[in-house]
N, C-alpha and C positions, 0 to 999 in steps of 0.2 A: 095098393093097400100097404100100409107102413104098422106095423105092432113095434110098440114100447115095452121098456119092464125097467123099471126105476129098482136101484138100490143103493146101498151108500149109505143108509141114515142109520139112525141110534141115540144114545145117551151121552149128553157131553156134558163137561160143565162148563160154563160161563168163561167166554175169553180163547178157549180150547177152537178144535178145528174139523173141518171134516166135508170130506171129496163125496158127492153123489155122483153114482151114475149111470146112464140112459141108453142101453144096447137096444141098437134096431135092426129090425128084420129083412130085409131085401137089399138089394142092390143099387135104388134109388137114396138113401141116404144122404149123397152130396146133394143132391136135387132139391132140398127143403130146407127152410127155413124152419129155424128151432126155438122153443121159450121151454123157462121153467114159471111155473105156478106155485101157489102154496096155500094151503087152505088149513086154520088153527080154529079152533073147537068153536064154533056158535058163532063164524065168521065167514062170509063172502069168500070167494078164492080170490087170491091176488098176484098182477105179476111180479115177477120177481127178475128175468133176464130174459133177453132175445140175443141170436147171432145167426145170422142172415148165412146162406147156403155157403159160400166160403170161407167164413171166418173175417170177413174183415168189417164186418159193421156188428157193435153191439153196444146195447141201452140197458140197461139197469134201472131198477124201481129207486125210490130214494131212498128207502130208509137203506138199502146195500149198499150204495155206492161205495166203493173205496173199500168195503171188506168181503164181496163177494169176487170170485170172477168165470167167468160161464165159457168156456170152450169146447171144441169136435174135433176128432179126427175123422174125417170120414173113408182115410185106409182102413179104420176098425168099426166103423159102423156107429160109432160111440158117441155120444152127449157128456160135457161133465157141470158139474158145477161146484168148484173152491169155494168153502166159506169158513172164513179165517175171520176170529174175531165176535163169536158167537152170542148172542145175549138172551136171556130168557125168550125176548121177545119174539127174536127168531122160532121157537117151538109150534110146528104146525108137520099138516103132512106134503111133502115136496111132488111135485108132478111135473113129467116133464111133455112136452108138446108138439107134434109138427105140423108145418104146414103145408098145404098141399104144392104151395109156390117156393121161388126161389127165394124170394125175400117177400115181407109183407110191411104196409103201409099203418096200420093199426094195431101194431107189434106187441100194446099192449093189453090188447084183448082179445079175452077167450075164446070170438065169434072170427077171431083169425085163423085161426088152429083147427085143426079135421081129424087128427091121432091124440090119444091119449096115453100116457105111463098109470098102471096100475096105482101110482102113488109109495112114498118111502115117507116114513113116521122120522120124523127129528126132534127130539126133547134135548133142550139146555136148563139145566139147573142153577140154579144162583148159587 
């Protein structure tokens, strides 16, 4: 059993920046593959980053590419996710994810994932 808590988020404006991040619970931590989600008012949840149990493999949704970026320490137990470069569009609530494997083949969906992050609120303002 792996417990999440997402925080990080807040009010930005447009262009500005801002680190989430995703402390977990046990000593399994290196063991899992991680995503972040995002889900914005009267929208479907969507992914947004994966990075597979060591760090060395990670995907990106499209519209982040090139302004997000999604890392772990697993010395700290910790999920993050950089995002630099912020547009309105971005404004939804962040959730981060694990999964019960080392790494997962369907990375970018939600039926990959077993843990949940309570969720972090991100508003960008124009």
């Amino acid at each position: 059993q792996v417990q999440l808590v997402d925080s990080g988020g807040g009010l930005v404006q447009a262009g500005g920046s801002l680190r989430l991040s995703c402390a977990a619970s046990g000593r399994t931590f290196s063991k899992h593959a991680m995503g972040w989600f995002r889900q914005a008012p009267g929208k479907e949840r969507d992914f947004v980053a994966y990075i597979s149990w060591s760090g060395g493999t990670t995907y990106y949704g499209d519209s982040v590419k090139g302004r997000f970026t999604i890392s772990r320490d697993n010395a700290k137990n910790t999920l993050y996710l950089q995002m630099n470069s912020l547009k309105p569009e971005d404004t939804a609530v962040y959730y981060c994810a694990a999964s019960k494997n080392l790494v997962v083949t369907s990375w970018f969906s939600q039926d990959a994932y077993d843990y949940w992050g309570q969720g972090t609120q991100v508003t960008v303002s124009s």
